[in-house]
MMTF fields as JSON, N, C-alpha, C and O atoms, coordinates in Angstrom:
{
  "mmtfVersion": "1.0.0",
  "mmtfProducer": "UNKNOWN",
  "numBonds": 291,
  "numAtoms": 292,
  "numGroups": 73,
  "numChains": 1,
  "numModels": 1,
  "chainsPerModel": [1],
  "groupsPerChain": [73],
  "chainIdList": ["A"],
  "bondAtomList": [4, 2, 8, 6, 12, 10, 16, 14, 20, 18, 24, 22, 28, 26, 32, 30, 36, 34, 40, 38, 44, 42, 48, 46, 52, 50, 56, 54, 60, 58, 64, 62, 68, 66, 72, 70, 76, 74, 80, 78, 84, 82, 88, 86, 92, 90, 96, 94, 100, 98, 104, 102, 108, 106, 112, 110, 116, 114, 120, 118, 124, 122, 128, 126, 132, 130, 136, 134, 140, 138, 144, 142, 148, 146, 152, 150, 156, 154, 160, 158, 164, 162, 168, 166, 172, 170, 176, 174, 180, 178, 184, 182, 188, 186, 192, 190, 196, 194, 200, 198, 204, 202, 208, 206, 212, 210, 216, 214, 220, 218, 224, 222, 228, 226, 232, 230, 236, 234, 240, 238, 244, 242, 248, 246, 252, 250, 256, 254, 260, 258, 264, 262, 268, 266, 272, 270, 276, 274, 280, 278, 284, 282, 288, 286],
  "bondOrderList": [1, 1, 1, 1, 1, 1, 1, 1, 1, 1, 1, 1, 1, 1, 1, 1, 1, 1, 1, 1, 1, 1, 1, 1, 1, 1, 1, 1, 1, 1, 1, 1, 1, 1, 1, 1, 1, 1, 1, 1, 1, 1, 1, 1, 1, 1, 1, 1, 1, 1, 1, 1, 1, 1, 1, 1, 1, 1, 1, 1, 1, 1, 1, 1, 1, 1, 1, 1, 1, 1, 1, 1],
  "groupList": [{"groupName": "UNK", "atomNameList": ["N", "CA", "C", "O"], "elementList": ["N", "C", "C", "O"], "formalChargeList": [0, 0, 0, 0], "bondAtomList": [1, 0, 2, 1, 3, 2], "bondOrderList": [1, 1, 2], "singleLetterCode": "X", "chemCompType": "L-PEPTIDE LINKING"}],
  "groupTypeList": [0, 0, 0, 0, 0, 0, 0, 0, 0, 0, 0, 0, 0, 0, 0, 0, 0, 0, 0, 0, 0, 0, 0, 0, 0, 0, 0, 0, 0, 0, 0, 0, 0, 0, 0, 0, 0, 0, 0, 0, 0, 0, 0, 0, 0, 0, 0, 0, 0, 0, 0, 0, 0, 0, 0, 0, 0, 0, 0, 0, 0, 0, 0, 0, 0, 0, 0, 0, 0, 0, 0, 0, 0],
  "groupIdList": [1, 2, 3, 4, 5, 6, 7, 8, 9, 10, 11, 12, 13, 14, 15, 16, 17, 18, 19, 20, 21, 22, 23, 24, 25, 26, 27, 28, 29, 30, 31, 32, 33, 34, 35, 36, 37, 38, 39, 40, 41, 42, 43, 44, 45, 46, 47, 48, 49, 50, 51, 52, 53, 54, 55, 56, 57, 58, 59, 60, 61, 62, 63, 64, 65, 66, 67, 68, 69, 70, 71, 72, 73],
  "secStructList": [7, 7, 7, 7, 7, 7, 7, 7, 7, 7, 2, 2, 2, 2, 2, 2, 2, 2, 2, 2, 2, 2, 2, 6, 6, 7, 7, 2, 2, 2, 2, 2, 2, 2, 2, 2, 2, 2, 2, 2, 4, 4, 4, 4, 2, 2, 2, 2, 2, 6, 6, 1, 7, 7, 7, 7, 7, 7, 2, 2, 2, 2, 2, 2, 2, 2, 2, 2, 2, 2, 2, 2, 7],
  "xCoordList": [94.155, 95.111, 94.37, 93.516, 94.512, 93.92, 94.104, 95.24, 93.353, 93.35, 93.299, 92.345, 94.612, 94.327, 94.145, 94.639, 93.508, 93.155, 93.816, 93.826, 94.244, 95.083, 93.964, 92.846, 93.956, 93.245, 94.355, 95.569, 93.828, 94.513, 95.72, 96.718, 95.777, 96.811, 96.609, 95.585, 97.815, 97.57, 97.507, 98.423, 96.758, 96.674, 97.751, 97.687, 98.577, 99.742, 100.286, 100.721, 100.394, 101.008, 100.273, 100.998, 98.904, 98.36, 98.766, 99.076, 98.63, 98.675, 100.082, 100.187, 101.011, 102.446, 102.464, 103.234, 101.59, 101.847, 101.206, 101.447, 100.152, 99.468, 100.67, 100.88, 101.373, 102.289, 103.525, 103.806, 103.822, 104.812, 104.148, 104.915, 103.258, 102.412, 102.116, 102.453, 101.499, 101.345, 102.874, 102.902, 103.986, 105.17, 105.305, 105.586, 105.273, 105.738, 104.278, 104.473, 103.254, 102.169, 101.586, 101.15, 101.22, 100.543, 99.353, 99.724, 98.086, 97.956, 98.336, 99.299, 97.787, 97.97, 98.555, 99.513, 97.232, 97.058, 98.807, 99.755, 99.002, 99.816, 101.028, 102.023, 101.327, 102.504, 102.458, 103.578, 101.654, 101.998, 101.969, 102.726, 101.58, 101.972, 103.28, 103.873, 103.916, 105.425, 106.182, 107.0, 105.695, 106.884, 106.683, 107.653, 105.389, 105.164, 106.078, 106.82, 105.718, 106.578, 107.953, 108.408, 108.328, 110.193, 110.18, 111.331, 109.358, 110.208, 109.847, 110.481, 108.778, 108.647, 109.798, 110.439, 110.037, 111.508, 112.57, 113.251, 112.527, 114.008, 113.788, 114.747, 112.685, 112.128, 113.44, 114.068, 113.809, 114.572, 116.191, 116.987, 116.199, 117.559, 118.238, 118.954, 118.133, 118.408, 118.522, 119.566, 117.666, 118.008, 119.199, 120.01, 119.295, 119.846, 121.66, 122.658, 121.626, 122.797, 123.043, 123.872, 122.02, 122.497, 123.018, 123.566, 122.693, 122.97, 124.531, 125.201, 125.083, 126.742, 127.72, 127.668, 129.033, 129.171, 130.084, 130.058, 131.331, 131.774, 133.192, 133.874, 133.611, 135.064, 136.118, 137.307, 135.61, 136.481, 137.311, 138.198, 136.504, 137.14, 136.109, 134.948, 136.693, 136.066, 135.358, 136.082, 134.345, 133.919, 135.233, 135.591, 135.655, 136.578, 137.798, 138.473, 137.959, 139.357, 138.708, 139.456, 137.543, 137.179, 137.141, 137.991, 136.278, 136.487, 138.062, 138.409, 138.815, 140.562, 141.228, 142.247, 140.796, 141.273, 140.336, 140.587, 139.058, 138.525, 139.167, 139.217, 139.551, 139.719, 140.957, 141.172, 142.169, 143.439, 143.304, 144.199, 142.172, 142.368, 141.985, 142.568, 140.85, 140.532, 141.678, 141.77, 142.815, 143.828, 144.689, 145.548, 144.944, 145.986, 145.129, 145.692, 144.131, 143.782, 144.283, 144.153],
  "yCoordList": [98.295, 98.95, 99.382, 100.251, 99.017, 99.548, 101.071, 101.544, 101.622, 102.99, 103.405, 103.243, 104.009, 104.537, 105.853, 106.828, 105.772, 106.836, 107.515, 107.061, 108.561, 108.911, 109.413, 109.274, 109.99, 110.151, 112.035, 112.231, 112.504, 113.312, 113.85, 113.706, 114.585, 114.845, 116.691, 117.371, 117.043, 118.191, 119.534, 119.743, 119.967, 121.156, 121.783, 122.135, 121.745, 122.418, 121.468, 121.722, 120.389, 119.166, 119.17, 118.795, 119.24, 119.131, 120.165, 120.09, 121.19, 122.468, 122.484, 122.933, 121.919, 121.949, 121.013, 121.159, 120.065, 118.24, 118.866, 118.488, 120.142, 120.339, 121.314, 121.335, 122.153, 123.575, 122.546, 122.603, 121.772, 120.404, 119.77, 119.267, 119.809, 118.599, 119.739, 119.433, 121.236, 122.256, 122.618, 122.688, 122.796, 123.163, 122.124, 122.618, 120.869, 120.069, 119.85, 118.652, 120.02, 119.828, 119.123, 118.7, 118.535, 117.124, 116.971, 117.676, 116.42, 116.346, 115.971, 115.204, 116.334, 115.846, 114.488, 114.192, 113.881, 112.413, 112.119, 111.736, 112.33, 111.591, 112.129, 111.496, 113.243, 113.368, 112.999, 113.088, 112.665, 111.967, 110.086, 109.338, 109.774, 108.142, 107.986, 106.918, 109.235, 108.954, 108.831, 108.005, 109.901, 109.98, 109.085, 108.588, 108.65, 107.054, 105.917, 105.32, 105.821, 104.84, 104.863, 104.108, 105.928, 106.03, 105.887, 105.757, 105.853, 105.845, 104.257, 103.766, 103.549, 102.243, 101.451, 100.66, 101.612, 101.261, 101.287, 100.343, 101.967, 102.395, 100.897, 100.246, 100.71, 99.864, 98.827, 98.473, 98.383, 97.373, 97.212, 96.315, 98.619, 99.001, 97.925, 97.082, 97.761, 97.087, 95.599, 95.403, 94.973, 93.827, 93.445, 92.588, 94.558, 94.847, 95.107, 94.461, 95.849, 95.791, 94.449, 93.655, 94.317, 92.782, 91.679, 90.748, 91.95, 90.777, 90.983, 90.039, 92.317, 92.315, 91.87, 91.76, 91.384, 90.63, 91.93, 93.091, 90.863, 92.086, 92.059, 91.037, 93.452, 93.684, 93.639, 93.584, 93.666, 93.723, 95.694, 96.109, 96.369, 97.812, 98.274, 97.875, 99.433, 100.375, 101.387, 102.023, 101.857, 102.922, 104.19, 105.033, 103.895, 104.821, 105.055, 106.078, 103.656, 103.725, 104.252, 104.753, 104.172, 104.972, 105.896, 106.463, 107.183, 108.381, 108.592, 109.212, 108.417, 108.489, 108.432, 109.118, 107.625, 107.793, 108.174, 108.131, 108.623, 110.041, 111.433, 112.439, 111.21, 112.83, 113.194, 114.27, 111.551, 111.757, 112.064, 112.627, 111.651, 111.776, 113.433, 114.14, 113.766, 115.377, 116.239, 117.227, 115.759, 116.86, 116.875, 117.714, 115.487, 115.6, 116.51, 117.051, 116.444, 117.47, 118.971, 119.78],
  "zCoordList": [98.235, 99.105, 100.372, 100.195, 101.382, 102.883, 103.373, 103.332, 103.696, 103.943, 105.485, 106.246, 105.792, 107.243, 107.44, 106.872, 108.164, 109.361, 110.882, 112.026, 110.402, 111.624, 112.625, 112.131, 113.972, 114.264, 115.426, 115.358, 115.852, 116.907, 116.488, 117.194, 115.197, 114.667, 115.136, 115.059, 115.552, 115.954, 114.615, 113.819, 114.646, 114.113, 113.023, 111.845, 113.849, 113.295, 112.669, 111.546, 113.095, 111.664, 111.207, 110.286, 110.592, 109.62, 108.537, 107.348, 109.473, 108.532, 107.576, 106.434, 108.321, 107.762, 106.57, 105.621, 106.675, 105.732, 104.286, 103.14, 104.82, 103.647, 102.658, 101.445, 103.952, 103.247, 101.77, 100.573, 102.975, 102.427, 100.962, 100.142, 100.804, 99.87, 98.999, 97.856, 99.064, 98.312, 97.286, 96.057, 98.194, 97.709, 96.921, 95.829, 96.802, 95.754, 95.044, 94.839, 94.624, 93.688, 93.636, 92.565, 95.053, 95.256, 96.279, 97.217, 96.626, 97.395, 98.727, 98.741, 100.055, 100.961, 101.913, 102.627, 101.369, 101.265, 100.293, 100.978, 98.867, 98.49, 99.15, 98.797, 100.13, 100.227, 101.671, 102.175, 102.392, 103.698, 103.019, 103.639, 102.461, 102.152, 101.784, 101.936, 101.183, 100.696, 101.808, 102.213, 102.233, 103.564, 104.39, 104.963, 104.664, 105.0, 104.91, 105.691, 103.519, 102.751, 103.669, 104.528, 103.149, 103.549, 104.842, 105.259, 105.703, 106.924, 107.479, 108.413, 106.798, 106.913, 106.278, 106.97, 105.17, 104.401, 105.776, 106.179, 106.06, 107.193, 108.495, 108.91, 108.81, 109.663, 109.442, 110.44, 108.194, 107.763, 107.995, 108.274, 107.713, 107.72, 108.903, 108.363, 110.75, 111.611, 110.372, 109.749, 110.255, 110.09, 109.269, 109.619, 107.463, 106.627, 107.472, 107.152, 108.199, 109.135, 109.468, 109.023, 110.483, 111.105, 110.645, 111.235, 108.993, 107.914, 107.546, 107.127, 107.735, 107.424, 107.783, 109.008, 107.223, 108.098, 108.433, 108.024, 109.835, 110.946, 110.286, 110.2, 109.769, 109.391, 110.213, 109.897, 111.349, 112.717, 112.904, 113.65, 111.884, 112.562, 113.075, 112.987, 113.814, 114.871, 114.428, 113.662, 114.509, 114.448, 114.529, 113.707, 115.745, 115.964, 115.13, 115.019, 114.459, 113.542, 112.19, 111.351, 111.983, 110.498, 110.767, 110.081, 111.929, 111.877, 112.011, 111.005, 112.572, 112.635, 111.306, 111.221, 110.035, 109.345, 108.439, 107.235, 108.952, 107.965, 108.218, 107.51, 109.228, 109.853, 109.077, 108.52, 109.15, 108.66, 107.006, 106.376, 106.472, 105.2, 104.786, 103.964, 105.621, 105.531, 105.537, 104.808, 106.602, 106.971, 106.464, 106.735, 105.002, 104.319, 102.855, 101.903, 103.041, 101.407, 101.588, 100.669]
}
């Protein structure tokens, strides 16, 4: 597995990644690779979209009939 190196990480994010990684019982290191992870995962998401096909509605016509469905509960 290749190991990086951040470099110029300010202070205060460090200090926070550790508060973050303390609160859940983990080291450092393993709780900045997770969050790693996840936000590399997301990288995909665009293409994963791009692959759908097109329903032909609007953005605008789903919030319209989200809103309509909220105001009939």
């Amino acid at each position: 597995m290749p190991t990086l190196y951040l470099r110029n990480v300010p202070t205060e994010v460090s200090e926070r990644l550790a508060r973050l990684a303390d609160r859940e019982g983990i080291s450092t290191s393993a709780f900045v690779t997770r969050e790693l992870a996840g936000i590399a995962r997301r990288a995909d998401n665009a293409a994963l979209l791009g692959d759908l096909p097109d329903l032909g509605v609007s953005p605008e016509a789903i919030v319209r009939d989200l809103e309509a469905d909220r105001d009939a509960r």
